[in-house]
TORGU-98895 format. One line per 4 residues: number of its first residue (from 1); their letters; for each residue x, y, z of C-alpha. Coordinates in steps of 0.5 Angstrom, whole numbers, plus 500, padded with zeros to 3 digits. Example, Ala and Ser with C-alpha at 12.3 -4.5 7.8 and 13.67 -1.06 7.14 Angstrom:
# residues 2
1	as	525:491:516 ~ 527:498:514
This chain:
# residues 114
1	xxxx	441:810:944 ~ 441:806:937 ~ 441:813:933 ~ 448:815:937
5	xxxx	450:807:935 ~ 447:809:928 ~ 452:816:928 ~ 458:811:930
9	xxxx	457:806:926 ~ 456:811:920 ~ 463:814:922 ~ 467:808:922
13	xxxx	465:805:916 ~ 470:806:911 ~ 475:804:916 ~ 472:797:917
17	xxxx	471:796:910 ~ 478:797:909 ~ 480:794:915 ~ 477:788:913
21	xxxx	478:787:905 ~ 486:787:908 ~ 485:782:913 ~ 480:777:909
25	xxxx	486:778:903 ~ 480:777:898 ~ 476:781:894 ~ 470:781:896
29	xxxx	463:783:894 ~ 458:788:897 ~ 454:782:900 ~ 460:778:903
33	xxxx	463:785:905 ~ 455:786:909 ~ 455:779:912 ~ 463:779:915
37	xxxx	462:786:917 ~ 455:784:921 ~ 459:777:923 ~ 466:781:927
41	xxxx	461:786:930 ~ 457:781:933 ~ 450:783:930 ~ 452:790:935
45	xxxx	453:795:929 ~ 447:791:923 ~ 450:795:917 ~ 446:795:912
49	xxxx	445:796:904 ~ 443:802:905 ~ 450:804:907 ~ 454:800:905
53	xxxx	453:801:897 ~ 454:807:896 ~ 460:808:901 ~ 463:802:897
57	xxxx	461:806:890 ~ 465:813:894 ~ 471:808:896 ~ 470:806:889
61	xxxx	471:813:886 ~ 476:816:891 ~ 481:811:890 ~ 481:807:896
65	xxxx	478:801:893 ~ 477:798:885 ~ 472:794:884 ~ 471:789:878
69	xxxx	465:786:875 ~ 466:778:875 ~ 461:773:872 ~ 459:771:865
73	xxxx	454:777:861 ~ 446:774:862 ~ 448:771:869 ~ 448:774:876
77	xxxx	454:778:876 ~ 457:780:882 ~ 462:786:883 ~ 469:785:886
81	xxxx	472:790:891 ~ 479:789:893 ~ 483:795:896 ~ 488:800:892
85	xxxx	495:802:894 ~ 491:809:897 ~ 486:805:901 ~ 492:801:904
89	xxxx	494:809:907 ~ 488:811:907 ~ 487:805:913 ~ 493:806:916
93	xxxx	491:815:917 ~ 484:812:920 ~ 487:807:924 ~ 492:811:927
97	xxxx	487:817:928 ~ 483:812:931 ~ 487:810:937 ~ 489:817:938
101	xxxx	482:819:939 ~ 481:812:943 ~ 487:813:948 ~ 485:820:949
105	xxxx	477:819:950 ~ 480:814:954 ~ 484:819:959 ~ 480:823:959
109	xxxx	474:818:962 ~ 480:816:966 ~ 479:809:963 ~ 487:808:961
113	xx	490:802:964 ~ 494:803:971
């Protein structure tokens, strides 16, 4: 059970981060973005650095985030994400597969409301 939560998790990381940076409002560093993601699915999901790090540096690359260093040179530096324009699109693309997807495994469960 826990490798098909593992899959899911997998499959719907990106939509969460984008989903969260947009309703936190704030940059966000890759820590902050584990512990928030952790703390809205109730520790069901348990994202981990291992994923989320490098998913953050391909968001990175493809556009949807842009990142910025903050922090003076020789302290702890952190990197800063914030959503771009693109991954705002992106967000709405995903969101709304998603509730298609949902309503259709819904229906087809024959779990939609009366």
């Amino acid at each position: 059970m826990a490798s098909q939560i593992d899959q899911m998790r997998k499959g719907t990381t990106t939509v969460a981060i984008l989903k969260l940076l947009v309703d936190e409002g704030e940059p966000l560093h890759g820590y902050e973005i584990i512990r928030r993601l952790d703390t809205r699915g109730q520790g069901y999901f348990r994202f981990k650095e291992g994923l989320i790090y490098p998913r953050l540096h391909r968001m990175e690359q493809d556009g949807l985030l842009e990142g910025r260093w903050v922090g003076e040179p020789g302290t702890r530096r952190r990197k800063m994400y914030t959503i771009t324009e693109k991954g705002r699109q992106q967000l709405k693309v995903e969101v709304e597969r998603w509730r298609t997807f949902s309503e259709q495994i819904d229906h087809l469960l024959g779990l939609e409301a009366a």
